[in-house]
VEXLUM-697359 format. One record per residue: y, x, z of N, C-alpha, C, O in turn; residue in one letter; residue number from 0. Coordinates in Angstrom, 2 decimals. Atoms other than C-alpha are relative to their C-alpha. Layout:
N
n_v  n_u  n_w  ca_v  ca_u  ca_w  c_v  c_u  c_w  o_v  o_u  o_w  res  n
Y  X  Z  Y  X  Z  Y  X  Z  Y  X  Z  A  NUM
...
//
This chain:
179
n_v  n_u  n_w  ca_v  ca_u  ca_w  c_v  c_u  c_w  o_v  o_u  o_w  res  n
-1.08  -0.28  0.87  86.97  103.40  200.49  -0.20  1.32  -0.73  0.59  1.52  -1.66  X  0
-0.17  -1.41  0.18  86.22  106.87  199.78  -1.28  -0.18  -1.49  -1.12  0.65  -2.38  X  1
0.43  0.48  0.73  83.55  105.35  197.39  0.58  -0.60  -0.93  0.07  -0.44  -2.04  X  2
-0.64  0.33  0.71  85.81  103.66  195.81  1.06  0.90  -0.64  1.68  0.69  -1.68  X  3
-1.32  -0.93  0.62  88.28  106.51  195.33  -0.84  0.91  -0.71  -0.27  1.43  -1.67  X  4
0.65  -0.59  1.09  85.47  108.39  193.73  -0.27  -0.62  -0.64  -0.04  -0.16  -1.76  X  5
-0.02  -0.26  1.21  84.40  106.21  191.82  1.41  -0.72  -0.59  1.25  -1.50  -1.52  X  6
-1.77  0.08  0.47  88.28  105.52  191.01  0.08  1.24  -0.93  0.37  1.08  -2.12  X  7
-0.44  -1.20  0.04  88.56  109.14  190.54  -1.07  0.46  -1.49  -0.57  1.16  -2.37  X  8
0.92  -0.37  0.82  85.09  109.47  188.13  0.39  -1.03  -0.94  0.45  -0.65  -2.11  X  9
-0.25  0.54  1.80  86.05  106.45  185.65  1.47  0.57  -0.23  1.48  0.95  -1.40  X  10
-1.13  -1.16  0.27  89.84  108.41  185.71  -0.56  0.76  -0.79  -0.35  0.60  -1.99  X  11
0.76  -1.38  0.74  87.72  111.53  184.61  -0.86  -0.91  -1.20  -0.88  -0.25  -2.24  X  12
0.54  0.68  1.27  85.99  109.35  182.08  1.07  -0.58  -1.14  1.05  -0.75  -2.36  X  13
-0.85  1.21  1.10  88.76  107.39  180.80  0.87  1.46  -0.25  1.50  1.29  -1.29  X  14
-0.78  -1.26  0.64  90.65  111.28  180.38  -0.77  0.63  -1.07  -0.37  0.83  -2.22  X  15
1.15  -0.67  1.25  87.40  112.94  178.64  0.12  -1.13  -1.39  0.32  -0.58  -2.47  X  16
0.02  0.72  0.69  87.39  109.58  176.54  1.38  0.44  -0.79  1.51  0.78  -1.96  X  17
-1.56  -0.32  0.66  91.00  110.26  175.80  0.26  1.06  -0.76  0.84  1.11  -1.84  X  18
0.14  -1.68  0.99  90.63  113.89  174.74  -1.13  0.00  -0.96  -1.27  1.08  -1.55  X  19
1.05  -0.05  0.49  87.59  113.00  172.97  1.05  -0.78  -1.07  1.29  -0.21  -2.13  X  20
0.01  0.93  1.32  89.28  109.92  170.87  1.51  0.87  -0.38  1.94  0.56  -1.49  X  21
-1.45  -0.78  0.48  92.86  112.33  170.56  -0.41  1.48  -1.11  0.24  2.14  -1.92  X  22
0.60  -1.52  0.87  90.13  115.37  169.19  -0.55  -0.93  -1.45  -0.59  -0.57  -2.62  X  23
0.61  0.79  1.42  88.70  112.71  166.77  0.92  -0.22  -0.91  0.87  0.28  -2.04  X  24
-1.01  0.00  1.18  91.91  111.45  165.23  0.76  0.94  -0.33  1.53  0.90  -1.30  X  25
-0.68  -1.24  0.98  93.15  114.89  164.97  -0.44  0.65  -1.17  0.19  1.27  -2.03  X  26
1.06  -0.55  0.72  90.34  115.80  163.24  0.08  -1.07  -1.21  0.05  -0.53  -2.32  X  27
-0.43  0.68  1.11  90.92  112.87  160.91  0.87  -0.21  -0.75  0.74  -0.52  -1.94  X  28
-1.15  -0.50  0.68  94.33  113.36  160.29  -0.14  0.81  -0.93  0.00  0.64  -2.14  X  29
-0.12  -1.69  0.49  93.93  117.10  159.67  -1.07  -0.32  -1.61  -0.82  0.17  -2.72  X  30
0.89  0.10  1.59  90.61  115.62  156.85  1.02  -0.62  -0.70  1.36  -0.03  -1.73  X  31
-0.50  0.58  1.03  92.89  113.10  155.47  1.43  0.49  -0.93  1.78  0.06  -2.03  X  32
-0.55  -1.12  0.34  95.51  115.74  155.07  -0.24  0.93  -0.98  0.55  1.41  -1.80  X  33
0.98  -0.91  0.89  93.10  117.80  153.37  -0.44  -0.43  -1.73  -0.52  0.18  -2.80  X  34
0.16  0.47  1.32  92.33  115.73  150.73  1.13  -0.80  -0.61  0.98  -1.13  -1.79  X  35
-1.31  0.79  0.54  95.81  113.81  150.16  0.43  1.33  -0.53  0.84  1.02  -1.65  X  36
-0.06  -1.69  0.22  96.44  117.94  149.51  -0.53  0.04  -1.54  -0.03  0.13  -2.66  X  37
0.83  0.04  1.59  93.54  117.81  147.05  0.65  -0.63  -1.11  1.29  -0.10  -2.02  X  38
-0.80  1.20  1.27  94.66  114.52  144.92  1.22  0.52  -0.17  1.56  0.85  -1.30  X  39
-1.20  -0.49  0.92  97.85  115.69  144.80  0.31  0.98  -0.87  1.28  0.79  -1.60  X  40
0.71  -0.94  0.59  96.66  118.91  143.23  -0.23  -1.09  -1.39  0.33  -1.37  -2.45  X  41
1.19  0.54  1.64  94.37  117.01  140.78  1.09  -1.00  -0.63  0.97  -1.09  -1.85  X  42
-1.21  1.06  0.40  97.26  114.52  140.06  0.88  1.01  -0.75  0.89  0.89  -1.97  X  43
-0.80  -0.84  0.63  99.57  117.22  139.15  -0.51  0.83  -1.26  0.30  1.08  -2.16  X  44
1.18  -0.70  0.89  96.57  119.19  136.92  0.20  -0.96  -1.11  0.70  -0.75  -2.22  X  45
0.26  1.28  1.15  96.04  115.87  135.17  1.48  -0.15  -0.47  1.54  -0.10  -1.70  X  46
-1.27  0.12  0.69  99.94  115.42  134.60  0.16  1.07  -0.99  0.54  0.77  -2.12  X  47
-0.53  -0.84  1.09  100.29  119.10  132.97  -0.79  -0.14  -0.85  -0.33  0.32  -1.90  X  48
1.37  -0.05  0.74  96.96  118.54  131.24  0.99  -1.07  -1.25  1.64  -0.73  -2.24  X  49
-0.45  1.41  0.47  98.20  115.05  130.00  1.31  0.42  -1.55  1.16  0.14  -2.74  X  50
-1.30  -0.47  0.34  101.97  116.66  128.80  -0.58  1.11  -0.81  -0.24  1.15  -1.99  X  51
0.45  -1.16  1.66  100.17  119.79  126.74  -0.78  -0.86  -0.96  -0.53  -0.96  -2.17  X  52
0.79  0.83  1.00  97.95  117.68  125.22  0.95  -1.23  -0.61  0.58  -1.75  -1.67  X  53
-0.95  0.93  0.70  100.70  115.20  124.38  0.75  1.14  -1.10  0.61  1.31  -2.31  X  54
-0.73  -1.24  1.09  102.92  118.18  123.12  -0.66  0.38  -1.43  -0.03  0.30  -2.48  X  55
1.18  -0.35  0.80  99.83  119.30  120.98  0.14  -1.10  -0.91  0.82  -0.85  -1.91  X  56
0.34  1.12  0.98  99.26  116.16  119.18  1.36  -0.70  -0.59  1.34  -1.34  -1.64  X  57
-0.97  -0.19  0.89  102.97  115.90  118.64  0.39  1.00  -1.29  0.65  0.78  -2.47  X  58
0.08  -1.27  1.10  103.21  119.00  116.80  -1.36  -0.14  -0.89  -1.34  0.65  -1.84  X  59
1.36  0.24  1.24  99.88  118.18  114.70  0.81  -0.98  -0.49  1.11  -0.69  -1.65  X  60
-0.42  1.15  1.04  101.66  114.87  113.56  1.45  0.64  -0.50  1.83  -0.08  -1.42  X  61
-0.68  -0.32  0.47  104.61  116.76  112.79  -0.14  0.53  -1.31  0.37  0.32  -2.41  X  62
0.17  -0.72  1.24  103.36  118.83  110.76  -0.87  -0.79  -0.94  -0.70  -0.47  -2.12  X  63
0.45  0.96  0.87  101.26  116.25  109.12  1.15  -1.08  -0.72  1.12  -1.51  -1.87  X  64
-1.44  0.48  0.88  104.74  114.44  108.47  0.05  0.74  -0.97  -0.28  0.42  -2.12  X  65
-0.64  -1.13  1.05  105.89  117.48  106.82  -0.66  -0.18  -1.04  -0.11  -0.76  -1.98  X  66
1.02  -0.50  1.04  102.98  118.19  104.63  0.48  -1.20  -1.23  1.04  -1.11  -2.32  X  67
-0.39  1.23  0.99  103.29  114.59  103.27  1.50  -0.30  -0.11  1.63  -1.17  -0.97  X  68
-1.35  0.21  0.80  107.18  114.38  102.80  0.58  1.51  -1.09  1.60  1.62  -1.78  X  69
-0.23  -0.75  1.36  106.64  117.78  100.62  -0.67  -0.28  -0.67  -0.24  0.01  -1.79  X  70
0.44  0.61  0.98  104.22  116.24  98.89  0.55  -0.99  -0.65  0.50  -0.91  -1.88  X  71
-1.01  1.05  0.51  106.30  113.28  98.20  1.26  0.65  -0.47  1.99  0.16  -1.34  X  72
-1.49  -0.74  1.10  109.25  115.74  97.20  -0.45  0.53  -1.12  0.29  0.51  -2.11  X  73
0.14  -0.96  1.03  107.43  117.78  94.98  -0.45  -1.36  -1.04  0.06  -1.25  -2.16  X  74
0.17  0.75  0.92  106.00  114.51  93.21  1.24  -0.76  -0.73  1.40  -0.80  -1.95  X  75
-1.46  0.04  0.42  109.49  113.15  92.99  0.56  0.74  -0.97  1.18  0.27  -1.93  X  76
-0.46  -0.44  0.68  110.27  115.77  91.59  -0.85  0.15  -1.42  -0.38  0.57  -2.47  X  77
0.90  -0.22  1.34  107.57  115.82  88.97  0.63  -1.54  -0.72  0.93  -1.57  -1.91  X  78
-0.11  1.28  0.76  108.41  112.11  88.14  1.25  -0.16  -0.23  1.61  -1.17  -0.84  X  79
-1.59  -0.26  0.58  112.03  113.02  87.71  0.16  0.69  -1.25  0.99  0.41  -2.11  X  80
0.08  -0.52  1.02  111.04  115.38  85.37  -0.54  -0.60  -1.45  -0.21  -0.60  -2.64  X  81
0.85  1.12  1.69  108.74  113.22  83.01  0.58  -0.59  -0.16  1.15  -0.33  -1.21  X  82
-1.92  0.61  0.59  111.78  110.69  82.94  0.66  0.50  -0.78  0.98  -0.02  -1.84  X  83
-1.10  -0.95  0.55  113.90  113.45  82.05  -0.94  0.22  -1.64  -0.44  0.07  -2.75  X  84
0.73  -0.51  1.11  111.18  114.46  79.51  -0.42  -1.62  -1.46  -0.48  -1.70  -2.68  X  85
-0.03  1.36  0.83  110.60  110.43  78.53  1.32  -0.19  -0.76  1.37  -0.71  -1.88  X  86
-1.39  0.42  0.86  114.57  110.34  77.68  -0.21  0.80  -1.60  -0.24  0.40  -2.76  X  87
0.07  -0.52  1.49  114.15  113.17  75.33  -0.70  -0.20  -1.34  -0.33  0.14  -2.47  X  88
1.15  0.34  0.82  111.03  111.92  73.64  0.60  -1.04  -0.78  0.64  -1.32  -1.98  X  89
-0.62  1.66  1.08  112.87  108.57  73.23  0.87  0.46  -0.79  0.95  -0.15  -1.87  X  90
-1.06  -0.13  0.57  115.64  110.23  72.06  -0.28  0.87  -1.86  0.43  0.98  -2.86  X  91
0.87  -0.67  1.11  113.37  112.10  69.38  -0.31  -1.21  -0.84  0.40  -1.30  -1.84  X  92
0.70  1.11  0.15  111.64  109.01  68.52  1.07  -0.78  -0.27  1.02  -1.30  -1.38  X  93
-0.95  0.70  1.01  114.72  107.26  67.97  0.89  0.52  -1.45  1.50  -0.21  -2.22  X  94
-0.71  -0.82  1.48  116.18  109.90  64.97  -1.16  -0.12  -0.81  -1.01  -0.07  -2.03  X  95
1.27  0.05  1.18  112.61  109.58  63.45  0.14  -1.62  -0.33  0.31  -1.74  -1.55  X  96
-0.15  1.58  -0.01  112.90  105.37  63.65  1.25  -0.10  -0.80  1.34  -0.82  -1.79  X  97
-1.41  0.34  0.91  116.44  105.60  62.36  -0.43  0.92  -1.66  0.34  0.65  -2.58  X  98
0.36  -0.77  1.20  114.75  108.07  59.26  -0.90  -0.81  -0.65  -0.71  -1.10  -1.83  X  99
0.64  1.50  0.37  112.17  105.32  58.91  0.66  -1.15  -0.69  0.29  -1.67  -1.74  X  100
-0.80  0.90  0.43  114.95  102.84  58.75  0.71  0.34  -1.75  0.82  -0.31  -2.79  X  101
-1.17  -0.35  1.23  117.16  104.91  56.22  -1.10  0.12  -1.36  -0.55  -0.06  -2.45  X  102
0.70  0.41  1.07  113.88  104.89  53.75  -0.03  -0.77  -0.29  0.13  -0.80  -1.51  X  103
0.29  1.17  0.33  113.39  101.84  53.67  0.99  -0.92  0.05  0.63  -2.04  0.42  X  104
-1.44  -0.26  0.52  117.13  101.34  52.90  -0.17  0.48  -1.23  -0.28  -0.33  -2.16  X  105
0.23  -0.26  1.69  116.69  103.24  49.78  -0.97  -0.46  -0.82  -0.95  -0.61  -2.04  X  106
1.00  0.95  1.28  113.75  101.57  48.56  0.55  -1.34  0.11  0.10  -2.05  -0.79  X  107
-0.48  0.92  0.29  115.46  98.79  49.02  1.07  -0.30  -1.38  0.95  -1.16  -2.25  X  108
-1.03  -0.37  0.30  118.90  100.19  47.58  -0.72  0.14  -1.34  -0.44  -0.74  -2.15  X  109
0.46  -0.41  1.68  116.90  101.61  44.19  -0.64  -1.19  -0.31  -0.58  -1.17  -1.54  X  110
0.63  1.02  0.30  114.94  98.17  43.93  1.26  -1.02  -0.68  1.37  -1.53  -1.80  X  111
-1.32  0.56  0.91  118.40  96.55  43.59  0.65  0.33  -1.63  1.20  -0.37  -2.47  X  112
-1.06  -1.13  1.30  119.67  99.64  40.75  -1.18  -0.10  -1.11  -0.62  -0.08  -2.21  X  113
1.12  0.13  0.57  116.16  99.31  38.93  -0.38  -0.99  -1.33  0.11  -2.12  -1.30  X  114
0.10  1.07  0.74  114.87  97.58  35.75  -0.35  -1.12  -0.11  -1.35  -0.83  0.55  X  115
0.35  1.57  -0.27  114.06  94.09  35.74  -1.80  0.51  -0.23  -2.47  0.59  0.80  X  116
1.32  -0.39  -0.24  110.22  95.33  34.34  -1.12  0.30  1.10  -2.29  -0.05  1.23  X  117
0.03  -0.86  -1.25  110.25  97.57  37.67  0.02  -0.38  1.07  -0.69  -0.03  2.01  X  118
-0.45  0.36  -1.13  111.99  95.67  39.82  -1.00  -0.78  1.15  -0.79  -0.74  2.36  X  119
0.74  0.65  -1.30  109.06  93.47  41.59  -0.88  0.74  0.52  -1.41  0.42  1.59  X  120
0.69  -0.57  -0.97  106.98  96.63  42.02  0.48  0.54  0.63  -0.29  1.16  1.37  X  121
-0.57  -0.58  -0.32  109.50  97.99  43.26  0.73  -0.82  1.65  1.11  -0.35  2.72  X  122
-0.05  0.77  -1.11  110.18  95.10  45.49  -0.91  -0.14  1.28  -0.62  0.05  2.46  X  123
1.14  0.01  -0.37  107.07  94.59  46.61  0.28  1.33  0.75  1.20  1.05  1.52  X  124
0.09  -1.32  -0.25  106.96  98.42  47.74  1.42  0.24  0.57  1.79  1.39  0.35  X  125
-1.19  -0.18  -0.70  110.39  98.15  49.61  -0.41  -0.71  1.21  -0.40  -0.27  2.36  X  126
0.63  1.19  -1.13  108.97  95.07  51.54  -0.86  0.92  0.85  -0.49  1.40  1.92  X  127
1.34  -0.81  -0.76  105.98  96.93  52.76  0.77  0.93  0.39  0.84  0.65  1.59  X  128
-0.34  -0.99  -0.44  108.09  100.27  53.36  0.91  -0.76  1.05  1.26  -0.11  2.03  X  129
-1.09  0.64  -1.18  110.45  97.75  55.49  -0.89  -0.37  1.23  -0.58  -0.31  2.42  X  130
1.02  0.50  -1.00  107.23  96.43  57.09  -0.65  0.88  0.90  -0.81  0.63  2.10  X  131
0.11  -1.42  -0.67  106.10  99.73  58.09  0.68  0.42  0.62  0.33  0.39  1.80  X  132
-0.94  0.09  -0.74  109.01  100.68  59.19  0.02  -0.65  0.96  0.29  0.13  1.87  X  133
-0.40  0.80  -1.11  109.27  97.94  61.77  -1.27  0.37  0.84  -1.28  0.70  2.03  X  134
1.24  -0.43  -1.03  105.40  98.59  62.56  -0.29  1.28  0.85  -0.99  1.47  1.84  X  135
-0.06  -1.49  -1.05  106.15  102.36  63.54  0.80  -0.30  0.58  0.33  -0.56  1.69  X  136
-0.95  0.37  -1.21  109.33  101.47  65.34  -0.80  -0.70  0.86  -1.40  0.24  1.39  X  137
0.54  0.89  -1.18  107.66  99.14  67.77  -1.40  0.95  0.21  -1.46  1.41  1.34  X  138
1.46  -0.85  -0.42  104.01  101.20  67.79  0.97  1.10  0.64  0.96  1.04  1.87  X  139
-0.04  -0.52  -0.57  105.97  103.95  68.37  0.76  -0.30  1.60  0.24  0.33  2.53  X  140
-0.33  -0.07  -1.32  108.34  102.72  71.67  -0.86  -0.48  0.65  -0.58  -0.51  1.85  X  141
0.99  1.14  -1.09  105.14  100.51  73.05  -0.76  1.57  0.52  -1.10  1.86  1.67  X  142
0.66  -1.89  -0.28  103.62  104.75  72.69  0.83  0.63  1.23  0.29  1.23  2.16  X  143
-0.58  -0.74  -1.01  106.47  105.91  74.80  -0.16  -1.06  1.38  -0.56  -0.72  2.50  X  144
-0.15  0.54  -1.70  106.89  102.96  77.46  -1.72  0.32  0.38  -1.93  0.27  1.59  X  145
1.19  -0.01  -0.84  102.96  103.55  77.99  -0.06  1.10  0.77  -0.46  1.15  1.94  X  146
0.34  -1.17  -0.73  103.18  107.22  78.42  1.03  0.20  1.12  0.87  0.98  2.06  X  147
-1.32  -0.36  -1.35  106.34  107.18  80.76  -1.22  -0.79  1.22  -1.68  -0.16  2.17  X  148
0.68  1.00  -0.87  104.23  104.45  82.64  -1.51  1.21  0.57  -1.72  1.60  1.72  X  149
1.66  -0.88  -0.48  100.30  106.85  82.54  0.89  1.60  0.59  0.16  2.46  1.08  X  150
-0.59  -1.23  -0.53  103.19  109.95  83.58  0.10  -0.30  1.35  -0.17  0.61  2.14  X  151
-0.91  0.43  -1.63  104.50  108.23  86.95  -1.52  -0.35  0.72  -1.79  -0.12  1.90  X  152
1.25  0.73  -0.81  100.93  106.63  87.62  -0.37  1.31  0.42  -0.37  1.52  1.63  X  153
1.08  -0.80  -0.30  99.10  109.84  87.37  0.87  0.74  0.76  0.31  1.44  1.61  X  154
-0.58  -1.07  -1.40  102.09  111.75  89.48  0.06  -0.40  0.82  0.24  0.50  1.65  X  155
0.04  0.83  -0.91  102.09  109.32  91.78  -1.60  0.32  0.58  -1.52  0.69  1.75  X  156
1.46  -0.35  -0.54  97.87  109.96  92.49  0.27  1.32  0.17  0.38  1.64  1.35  X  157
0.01  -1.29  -0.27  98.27  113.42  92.14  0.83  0.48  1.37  0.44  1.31  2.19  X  158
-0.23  -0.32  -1.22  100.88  113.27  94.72  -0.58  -0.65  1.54  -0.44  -0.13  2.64  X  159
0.90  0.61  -1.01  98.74  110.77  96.94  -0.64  0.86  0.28  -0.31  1.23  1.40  X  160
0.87  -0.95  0.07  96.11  113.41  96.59  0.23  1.38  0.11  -0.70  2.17  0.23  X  161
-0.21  -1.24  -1.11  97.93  116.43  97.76  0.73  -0.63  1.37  1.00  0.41  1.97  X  162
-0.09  0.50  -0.97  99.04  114.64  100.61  -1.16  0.01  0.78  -1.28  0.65  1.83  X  163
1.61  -0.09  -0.68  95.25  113.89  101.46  -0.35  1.37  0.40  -0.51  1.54  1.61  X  164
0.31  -1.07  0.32  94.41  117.47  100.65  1.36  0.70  1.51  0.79  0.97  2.57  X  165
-0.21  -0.18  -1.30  96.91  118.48  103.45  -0.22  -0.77  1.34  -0.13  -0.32  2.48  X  166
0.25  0.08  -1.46  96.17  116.50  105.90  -1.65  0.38  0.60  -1.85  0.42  1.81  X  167
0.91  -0.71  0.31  92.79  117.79  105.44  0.00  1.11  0.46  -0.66  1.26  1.48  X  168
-0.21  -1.03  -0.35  93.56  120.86  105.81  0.90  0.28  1.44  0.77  1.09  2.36  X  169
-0.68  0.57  -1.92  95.65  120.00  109.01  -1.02  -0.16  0.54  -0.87  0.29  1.68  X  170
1.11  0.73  -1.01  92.25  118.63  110.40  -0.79  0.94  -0.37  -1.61  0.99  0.55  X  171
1.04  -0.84  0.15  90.14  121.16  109.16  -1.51  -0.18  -0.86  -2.52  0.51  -0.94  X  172
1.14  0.89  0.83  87.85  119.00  106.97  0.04  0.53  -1.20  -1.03  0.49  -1.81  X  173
0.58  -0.83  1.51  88.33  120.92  103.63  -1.14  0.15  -0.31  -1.53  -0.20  -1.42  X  174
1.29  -0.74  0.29  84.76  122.55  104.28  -1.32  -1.77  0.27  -2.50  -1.91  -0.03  X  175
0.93  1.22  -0.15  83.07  119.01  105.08  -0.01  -0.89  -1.32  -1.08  -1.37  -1.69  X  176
-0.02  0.61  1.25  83.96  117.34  101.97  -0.63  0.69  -1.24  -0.66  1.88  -1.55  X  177
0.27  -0.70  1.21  82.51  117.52  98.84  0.64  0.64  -1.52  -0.11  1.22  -2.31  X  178
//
């Protein structure tokens, strides 16, 4: 029996060393996996503020790339408000010269009527044509204005496309890369 109580007593002492051995191991694995759940959460948090400035950042670049292009679009606005403004007056020019047109060719009419019979068909003749003229500058000239109101809006319209470009350009830093 006493054989048996040692070795009773020696797998005891084995199965305790075993015990403190596999209780030192998973402490020791805890304590690593501790260690690095530590880490990642670190690097997780890094990567979140990273993530959030760099979002911030690239908000504020498109902001201001909004901007750039809705003052470019105001200031063209405002240019193509102006050539309007400047088309009314033109027309409005252009119609006292058309109505001075008209009122000639009214009096050559008017004196062709008062005139001698000898006179009267060159005189006809030469009312006709001043009436015909007349009608050919009236119409040449408004087909003159609707074109230029039309080549005013086109070309402020590019020009303002093209400071738009030209800032965002300059937002990006590409000015010096282009030709």
């Amino acid at each position: 029996m006493t054989t048996y109580l040692k070795s009773g007593a020696v797998l005891l002492l084995i199965a305790m060393v075993l015990g403190a051995l596999f209780g030192a191991y998973h402490h020791g694995v805890t304590v690593t996996d501790e260690k690095w759940q530590s880490e990642w959460s670190a690097r997780d948090t890094r990567d979140a503020e990273a993530m959030a400035l760099n979002e911030a950042a690239e908000r504020t670049k498109e902001q201001a790339y909004q901007q750039s292009i809705n003052k470019a679009v105001q200031d063209g606005q405002q240019i193509i408000d102006q050539a309007t403004a400047d088309a009314a007056t033109a027309r409005a020019s252009a119609d006292s010269l058309r109505g001075a047109a008209d009122n000639l060719a009214r009096r050559l009419a008017a004196s062709e009527a008062s005139g001698h019979s000898c006179t009267a068909a060159t005189s006809q003749a030469a009312a006709r044509t001043a009436a015909v003229l007349a009608d050919v500058f009236k119409r040449a000239d408004q087909r003159a204005g609707d074109l230029a109101a039309i080549a005013d809006q086109a070309r402020t319209r590019g020009l303002t496309c093209q400071q738009a470009y030209i800032s965002l350009e300059e937002s990006n830093g590409l000015q010096d890369t282009l030709p």
